[in-house]
C-alpha positions in Angstrom: 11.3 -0.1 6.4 9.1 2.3 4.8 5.5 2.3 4.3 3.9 0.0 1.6 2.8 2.1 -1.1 -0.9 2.3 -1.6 -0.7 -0.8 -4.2 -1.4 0.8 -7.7 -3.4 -3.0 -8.8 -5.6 -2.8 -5.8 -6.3 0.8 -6.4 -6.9 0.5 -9.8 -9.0 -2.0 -9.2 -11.0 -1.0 -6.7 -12.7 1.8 -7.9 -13.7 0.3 -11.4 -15.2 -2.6 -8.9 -17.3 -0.2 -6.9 -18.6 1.6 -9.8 -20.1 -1.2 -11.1 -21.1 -2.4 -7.7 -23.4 0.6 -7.9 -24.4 0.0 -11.0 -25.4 -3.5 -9.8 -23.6 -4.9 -12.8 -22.6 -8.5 -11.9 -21.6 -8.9 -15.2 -19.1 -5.8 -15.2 -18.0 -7.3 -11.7 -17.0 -10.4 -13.6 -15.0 -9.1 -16.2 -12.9 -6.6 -14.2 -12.1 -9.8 -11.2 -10.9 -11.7 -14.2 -9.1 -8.6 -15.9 -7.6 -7.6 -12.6 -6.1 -11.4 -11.5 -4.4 -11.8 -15.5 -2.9 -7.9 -14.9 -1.7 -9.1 -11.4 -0.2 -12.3 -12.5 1.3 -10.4 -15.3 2.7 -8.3 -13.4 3.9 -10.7 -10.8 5.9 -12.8 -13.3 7.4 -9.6 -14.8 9.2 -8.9 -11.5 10.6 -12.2 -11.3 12.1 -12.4 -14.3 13.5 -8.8 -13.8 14.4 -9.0 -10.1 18.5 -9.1 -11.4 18.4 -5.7 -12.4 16.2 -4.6 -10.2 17.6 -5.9 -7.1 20.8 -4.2 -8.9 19.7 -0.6 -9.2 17.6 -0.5 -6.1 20.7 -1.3 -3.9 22.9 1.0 -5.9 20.4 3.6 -5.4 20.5 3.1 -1.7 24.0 2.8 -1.3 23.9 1.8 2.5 26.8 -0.4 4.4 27.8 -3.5 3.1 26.8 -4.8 6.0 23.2 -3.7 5.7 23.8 -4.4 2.2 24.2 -7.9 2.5 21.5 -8.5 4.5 18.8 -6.8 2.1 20.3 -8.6 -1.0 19.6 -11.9 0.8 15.8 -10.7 1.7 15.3 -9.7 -1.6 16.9 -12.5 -3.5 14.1 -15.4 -1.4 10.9 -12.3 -1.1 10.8 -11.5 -5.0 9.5 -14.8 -5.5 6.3 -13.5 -3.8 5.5 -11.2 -6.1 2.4 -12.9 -8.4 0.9 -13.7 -4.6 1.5 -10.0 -3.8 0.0 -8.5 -7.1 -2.4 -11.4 -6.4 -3.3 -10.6 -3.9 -3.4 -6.7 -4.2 -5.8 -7.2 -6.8 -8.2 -9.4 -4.9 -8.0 -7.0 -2.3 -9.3 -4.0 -4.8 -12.2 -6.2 -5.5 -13.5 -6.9 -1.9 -13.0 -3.2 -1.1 -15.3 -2.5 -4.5 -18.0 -4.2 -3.3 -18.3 -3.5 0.0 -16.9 -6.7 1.9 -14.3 -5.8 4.1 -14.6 -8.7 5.9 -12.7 -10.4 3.4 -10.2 -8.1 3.4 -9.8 -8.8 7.6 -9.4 -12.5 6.6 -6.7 -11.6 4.4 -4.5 -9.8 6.5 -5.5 -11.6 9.7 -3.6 -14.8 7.2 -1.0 -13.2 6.1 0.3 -11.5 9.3 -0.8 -14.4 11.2 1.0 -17.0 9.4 3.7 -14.6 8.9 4.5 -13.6 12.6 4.3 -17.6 13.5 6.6 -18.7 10.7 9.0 -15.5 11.9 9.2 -16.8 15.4 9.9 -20.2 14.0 12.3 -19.5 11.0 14.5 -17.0 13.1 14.4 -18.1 16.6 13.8 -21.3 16.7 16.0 -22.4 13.8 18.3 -19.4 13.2 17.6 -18.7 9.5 18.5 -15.1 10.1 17.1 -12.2 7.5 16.6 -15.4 4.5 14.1 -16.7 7.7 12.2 -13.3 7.8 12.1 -13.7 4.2 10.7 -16.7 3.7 8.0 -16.6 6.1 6.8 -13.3 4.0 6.9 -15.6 0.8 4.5 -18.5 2.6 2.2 -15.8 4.3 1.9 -14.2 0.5 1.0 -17.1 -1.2 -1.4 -18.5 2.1 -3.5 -15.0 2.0 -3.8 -15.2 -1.8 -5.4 -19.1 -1.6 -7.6 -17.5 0.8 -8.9 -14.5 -0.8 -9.3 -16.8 -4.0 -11.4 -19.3 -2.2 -13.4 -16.6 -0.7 -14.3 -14.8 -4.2 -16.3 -17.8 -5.0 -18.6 -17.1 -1.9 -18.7 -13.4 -2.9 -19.8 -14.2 -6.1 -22.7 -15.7 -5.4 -24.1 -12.2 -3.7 -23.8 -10.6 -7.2 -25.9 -12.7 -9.8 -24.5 -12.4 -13.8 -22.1 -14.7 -15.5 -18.9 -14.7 -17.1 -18.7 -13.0 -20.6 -15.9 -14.6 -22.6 -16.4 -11.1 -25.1 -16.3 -9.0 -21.9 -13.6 -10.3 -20.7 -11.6 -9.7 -23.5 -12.8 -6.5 -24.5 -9.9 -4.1 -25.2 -11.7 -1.2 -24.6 -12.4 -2.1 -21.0 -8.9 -3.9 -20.3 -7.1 -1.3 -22.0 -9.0 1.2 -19.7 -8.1 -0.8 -16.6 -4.3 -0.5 -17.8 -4.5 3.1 -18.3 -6.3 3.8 -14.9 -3.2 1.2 -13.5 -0.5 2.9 -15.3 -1.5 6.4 -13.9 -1.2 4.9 -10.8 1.7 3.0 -11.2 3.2 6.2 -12.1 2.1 7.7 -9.1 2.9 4.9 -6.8 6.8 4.8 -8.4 7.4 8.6 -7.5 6.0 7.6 -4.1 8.4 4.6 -3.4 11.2 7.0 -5.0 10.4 9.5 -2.4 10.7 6.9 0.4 13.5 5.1 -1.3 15.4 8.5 -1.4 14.5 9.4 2.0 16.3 6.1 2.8 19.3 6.7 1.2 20.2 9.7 2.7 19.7 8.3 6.0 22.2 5.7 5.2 24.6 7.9 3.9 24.3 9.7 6.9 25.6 7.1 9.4 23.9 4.0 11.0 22.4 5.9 14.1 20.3 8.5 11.6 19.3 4.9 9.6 17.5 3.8 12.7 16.3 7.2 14.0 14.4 7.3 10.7 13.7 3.8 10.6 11.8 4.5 14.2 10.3 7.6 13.6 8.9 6.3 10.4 7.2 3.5 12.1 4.5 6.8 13.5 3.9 7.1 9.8 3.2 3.4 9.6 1.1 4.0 12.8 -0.9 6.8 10.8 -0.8 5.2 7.8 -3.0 1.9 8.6 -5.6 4.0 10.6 -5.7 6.7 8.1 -6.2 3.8 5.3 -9.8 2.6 6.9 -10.8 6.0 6.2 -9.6 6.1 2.5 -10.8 2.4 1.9 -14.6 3.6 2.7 -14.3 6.5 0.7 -13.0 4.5 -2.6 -16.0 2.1 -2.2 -18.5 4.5 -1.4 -17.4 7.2 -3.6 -16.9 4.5 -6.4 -20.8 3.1 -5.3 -22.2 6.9 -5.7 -20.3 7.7 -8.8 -21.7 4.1 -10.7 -25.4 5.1 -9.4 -24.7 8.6 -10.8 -26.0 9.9 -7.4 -24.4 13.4 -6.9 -26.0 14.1 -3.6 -24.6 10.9 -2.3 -21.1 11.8 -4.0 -21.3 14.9 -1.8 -22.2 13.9 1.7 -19.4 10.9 1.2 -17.3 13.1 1.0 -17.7 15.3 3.8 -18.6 12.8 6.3 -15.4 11.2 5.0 -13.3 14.5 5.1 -14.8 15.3 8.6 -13.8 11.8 10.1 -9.8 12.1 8.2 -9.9 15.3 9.9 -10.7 13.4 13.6 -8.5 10.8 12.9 -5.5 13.0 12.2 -5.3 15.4 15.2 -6.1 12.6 17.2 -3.1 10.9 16.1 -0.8 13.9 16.3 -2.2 14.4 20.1 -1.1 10.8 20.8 2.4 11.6 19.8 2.6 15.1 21.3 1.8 13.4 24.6 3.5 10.1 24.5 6.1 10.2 21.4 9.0 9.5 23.3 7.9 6.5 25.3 6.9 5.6 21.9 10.1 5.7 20.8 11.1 4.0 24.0 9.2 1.4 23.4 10.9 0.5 20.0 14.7 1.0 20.9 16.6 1.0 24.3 19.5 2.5 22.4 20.2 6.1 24.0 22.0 7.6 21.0 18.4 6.9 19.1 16.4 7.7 21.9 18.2 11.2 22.0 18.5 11.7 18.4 15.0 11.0 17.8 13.9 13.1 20.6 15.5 16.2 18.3 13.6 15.3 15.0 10.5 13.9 17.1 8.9 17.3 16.3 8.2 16.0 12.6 6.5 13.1 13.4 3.9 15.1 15.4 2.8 17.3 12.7 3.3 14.6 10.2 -0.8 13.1 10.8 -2.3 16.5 10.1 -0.6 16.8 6.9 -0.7 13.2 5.7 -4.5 12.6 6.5 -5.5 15.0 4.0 -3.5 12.7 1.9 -5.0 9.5 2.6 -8.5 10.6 2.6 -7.9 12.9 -1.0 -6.4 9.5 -2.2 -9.8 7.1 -1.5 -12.1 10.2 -3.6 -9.5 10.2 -6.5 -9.4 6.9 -6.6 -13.1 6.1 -6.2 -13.8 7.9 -9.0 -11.0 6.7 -10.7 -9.2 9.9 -11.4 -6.1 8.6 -11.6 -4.7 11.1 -14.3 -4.9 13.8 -11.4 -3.4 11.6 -8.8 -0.4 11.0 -11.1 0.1 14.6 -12.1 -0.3 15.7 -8.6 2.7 13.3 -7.6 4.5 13.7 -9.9 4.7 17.9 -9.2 4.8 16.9 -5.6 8.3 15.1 -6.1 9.6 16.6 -8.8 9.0 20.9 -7.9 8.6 21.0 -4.4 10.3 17.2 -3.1 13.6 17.4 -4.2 14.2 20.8 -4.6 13.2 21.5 -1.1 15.8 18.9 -0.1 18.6 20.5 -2.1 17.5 24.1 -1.0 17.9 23.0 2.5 
């Protein structure tokens, strides 16, 4: 497993939200919900009818045992079918974080990983479905938290007085905007999962044991990853609010106070794991050719939060004030001049 990227459709629609959130246009908030949920479904139905070859280069590209093979090919072949509740839900997501309710968002995830841990325990130990059991429970848990976040955007609504503009909706200068700011960000996000996805291979290639002393150590990154993304989520909405008011002095101290709390956060993290990494690790596998092999490359994942936090918090200013273009071209030098050749140099 490898972290979720940061979903290009609820970044992409997230800052647009906030912007007009601090504009206090309810009408603008109307037409980018409605903009954003046609995009996701889109996009949703787009995967499905191309999981065949993708399913088909992605496992190529891995090239792991046929044993681990055969597991992910039954995964993917029952999770794909999630994907217009995923993007669904991704874009609903971007909307609550626009305008400031992340109590929404809490709901969301408390449904999905609730329902999904009970219909785990259920599927695979109670009735023995195996990986196809893991799967399915992520396909229910998709589709539950996107119901939800629906039902709740009629609530949110009402906060936000305007109506629904039929013209404004179908505007092509504002859609074709939201698709530009998406397809930056897409493009970002796909050099991202290529990065992880290549990280993956290798391990693979390198023998089962590596696999899941990667697989563990990357769960520290997972650990970062959702702390660090509190942070970036407060900085998209209230960078996105201060850039829609055209506030500068607000834009600035954001962004401090944001930059001094990533900061926190980070060597607080990397502390944790210079003190208790190992049991950590311990905690995760009992397996003494892991334990020892990710006692040796343990060193990584300690440093790991004080590089990556700059990361996160960078990520929820950019995308605030929806500078995707920069995130994309940053990402894309990131992977392609100092990624891969540093992997090949070494």
């Amino acid at each position: 497993s490898h972290p979720p990227p940061r979903r290009f459709l609820r970044m992409g629609t997230s800052g647009v939200t906030a912007q007009r959130y601090g504009a206090e246009d309810g009408n603008g908030l109307r037409a980018v919900l409605g903009q954003a949920v046609f995009l996701a479904l889109a996009f949703g139905a787009l995967v499905v009818v191309l999981q065949r070859p993708i399913g088909t280069v992605a496992f190529h590209l891995i090239g792991a045992s046929p044993a681990v093979t055969g597991e992910a090919e039954t995964y993917f072949a029952i999770r794909v079918w999630s994907a217009p509740a995923t993007f669904l839900g991704y874009a609903l997501l971007g909307w609550f974080l626009g305008v400031h309710n992340a109590r929404a968002q809490l709901a969301y995830m408390l449904c999905v990983n609730s329902i999904n841990i009970v219909l785990d325990l259920l599927f695979v130990l109670v009735l023995e479905w195996g990986v196809a059991g893991v799967a399915w429970a992520s396909v229910i848990a998709e589709f539950s938290g996107a119901l939800l976040a629906a039902l709740l955007i009629h609530k949110e609504l009402a906060r936000h007085p305007g109506i629904w503009q039929r013209e404004r909706l179908l505007a092509w200068h504002e859609l074709s905007n939201l698709l530009a700011l998406n397809r930056d960000i897409f493009l970002r996000t796909l050099c991202l999962v290529f990065a992880f996805a290549f990280f993956n291979a290798q391990s693979a290639r390198m023998g089962d044991t590596l696999l899941a002393v990667n697989a563990v150590l990357m769960n520290f990154l997972l650990l970062t990853a959702y702390a660090m993304d509190g942070i970036a989520y407060a900085a998209e909405a209230l960078v996105g609010s201060a850039v829609g008011r055209g506030d500068r002095l607000e834009l600035r101290a954001t962004i401090n106070s944001v930059g001094l709390w990533s900061g926190a956060l980070a060597a607080l993290f990397t502390l944790t794991y210079l003190v208790a990494g190992i049991d950590l690790v311990r905690m995760m596998t009992d397996l003494p050719e892991v334990v020892e092999a990710a006692r040796y490359y343990l060193p990584w994942a300690i440093v790991l939060p004080l590089v990556a936090g700059w990361c996160f918090f960078l990520d929820g200013v950019f995308v605030g004030a929806t500078r995707a273009r920069e995130m994309r071209d940053t990402m894309i030098f990131s992977v392609v001049l100092v990624y891969l050749p540093a992997w090949w140099l070494t």
